[in-house]
N, C-alpha and C positions, 0 to 999 in steps of 0.2 A: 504494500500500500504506500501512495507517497505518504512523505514524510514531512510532518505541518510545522514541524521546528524548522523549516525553510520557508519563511512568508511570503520569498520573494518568489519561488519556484510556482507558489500557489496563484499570485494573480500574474504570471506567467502564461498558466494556462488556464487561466480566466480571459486573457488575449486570446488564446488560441480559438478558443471557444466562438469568441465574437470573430474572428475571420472565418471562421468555418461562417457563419449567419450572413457574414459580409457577401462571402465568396456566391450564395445563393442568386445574388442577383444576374452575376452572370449568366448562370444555366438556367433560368426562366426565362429570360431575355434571348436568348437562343431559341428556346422552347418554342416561344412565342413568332419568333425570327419562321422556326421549322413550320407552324401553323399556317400562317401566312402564306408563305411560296408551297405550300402544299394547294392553298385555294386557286393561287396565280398559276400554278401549272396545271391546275384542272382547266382553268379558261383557256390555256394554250394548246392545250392536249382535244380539246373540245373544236375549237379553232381548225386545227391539222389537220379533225378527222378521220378518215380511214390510214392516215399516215399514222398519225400518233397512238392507235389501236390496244397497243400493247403498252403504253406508258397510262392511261388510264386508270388501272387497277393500283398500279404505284403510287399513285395523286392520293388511296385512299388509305395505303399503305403511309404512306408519310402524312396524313392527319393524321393518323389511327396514336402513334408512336407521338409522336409532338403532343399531343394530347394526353397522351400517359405521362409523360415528361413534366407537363403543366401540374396535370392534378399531384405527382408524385411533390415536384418544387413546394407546391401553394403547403399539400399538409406538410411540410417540413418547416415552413418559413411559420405555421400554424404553431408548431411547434416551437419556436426560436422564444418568446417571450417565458415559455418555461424553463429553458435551455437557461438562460441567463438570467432569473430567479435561482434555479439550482445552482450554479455556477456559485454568483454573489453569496450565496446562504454557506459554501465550503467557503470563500476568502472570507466569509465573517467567522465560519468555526475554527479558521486557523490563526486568527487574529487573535481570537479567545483563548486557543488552546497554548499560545505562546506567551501570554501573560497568566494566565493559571502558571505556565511553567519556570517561569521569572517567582510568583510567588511561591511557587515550593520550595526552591531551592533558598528561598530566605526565612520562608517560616513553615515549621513543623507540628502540622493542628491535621483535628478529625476534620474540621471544616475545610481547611484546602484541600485534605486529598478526597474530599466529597467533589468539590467542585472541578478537581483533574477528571476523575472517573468519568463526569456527568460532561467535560469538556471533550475527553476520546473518544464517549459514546455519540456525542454530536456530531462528530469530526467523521466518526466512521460511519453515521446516517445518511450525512451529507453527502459523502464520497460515493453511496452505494447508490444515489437516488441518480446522482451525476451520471454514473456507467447503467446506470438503466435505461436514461435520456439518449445518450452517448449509443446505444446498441438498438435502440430505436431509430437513430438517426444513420446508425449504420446500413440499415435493413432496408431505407427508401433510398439511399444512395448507390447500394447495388443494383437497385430496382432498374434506375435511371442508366445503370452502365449496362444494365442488361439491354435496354430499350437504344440504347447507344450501336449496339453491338450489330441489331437487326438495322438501324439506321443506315451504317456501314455495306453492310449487303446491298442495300435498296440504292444508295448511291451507286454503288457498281452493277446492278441490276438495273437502275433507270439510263446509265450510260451507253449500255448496249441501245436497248430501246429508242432513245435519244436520234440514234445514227442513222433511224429508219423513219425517220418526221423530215423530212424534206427540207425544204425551206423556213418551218422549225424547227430544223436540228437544234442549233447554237442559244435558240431560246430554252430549249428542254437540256440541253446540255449545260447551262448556266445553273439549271437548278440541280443537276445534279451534283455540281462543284458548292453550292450551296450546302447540301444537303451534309456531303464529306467534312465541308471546313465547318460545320454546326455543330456536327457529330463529335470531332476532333476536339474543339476550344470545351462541347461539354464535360466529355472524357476527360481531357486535363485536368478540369475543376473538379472533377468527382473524385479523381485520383487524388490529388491534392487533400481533398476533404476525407478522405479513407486513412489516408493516413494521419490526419491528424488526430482523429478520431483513433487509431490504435497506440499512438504516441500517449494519450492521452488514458485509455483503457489501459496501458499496461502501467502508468504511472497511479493508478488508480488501484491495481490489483496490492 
C-alpha cells in the first residue's frame, strides 16, 4: 500500500488522477470528430451510388463505434466528480495520518494511539475506495480500446472500398485517413490513461 508518511507522493497522484479527467477530453472530442464524418460519409456514399455500394455498411459501422466511444467517455467523465472526491478524501487522510504521527512520536497516551489507529483505518478506506474508482475507470477505458481496435479495421476496410467510388474516391478516402488518425490520437490517450491508472493501483496495493 502507499505509504502516507510521504505527503508529497500522495497529492502527487492526486495530479495524476486529475490528468487522467483532463486527458478525457481528448477522446470524446474525437469520438464526436468519428460521429460526425460517419454522417458526412453516409451523404457521400449516398451521392456515389452504385459506386460507393460497398462503403455504405461502413458509414454504419463507424456510427455504430463513435457512438460507443461517446457513451463509454460521457459515463467516465460521469464518473470524474467522484474520482476527485475520493482522491481529495486520501490527501486529507494522509494529511491527518502525518500529524497523528508527529504527535506520537512526542506524546505517549491511550488517546493518541486511539487517534493513529482511527487515522490508518481512514487512510486504508480511503485508499480502497480510490482503487475501486480507479478499476472502474479501468474497465471503460479498455472498452474504448476495444472499440479503437474494430475502428482500425474499418479504416482499412473502408480504404479498399474507397478505390471503387469513382470520382468519390479521394472524398471516401479522406474519411478513411480520418477514421485511422481518430483511432490513433484515441488509443494514445487511453494508453496513457491505462497506465496511469496501474501506476496508481499498484501504489495503492
Amino acid at each position: 500500500m502507499m505509504s502516507l508518511s510521504d505527503d508529497s507522493k500522495v497529492v502527487e497522484n492526486f495530479v495524476r488522477v486529475a490528468q487522467i479527467i483532463a486527458n478525457l477530453e481528448a477522446i470524446l472530442s474525437q469520438a464526436k470528430n468519428l460521429s460526425l464524418t460517419a454522417k458526412n460519409a453516409r451523404v457521400v456514399a449516398l451521392r456515389a451510388g452504385d459506386a460507393a455500394l460497398g462503403f455504405k455498411p461502413i458509414t454504419n459501422f463507424i456510427d455504430e463505434f463513435s457512438e460507443q466511444t461517446i457513451s463509454s467517455t460521457t459515463k467516465i467523465s460521469n464518473l470524474s466528480n467522484q474520482l476527485f472526491k475520493v482522491a481529495l478524501e486520501l490527501v486529507r487522510c494522509s494529511q491527518y495520518y502525518e500529524q497523528v504521527c508527529k504527535l506520537r512520536k512526542e506524546v505517549r497516551s491511550n488517546q493518541v494511539e486511539n487517534m493513529y489507529v482511527k487515522a490508518v483505518k481512514s487512510q486504508r478506506l480511503a485508499a480502497n475506495h480510490l482503487s475501486q474508482a480507479l478499476s472502474e475507470l479501468e474497465n471503460h477505458f479498455e472498452d474504448i480500446q476495444k472499440q479503437m481496435q474494430s475502428a482500425e479495421y474499418i479504416a482499412v476496410t473502408s480504404r479498399v472500398e474507397a478505390t471503387n467510388a469513382g470520382e468519390f474516391s479521394d472524398s471516401l478516402q479522406s474519411v478513411s485517413d480520418f477514421i485511422a488518425s481518430a483511432a490513433k490520437t484515441i488509443k494514445t490517450a487511453v494508453v496513457y490513461n491505462l497506465s496511469e491508472i496501474h501506476t496508481l493501483r499498484g501504489l495503492l496495493r
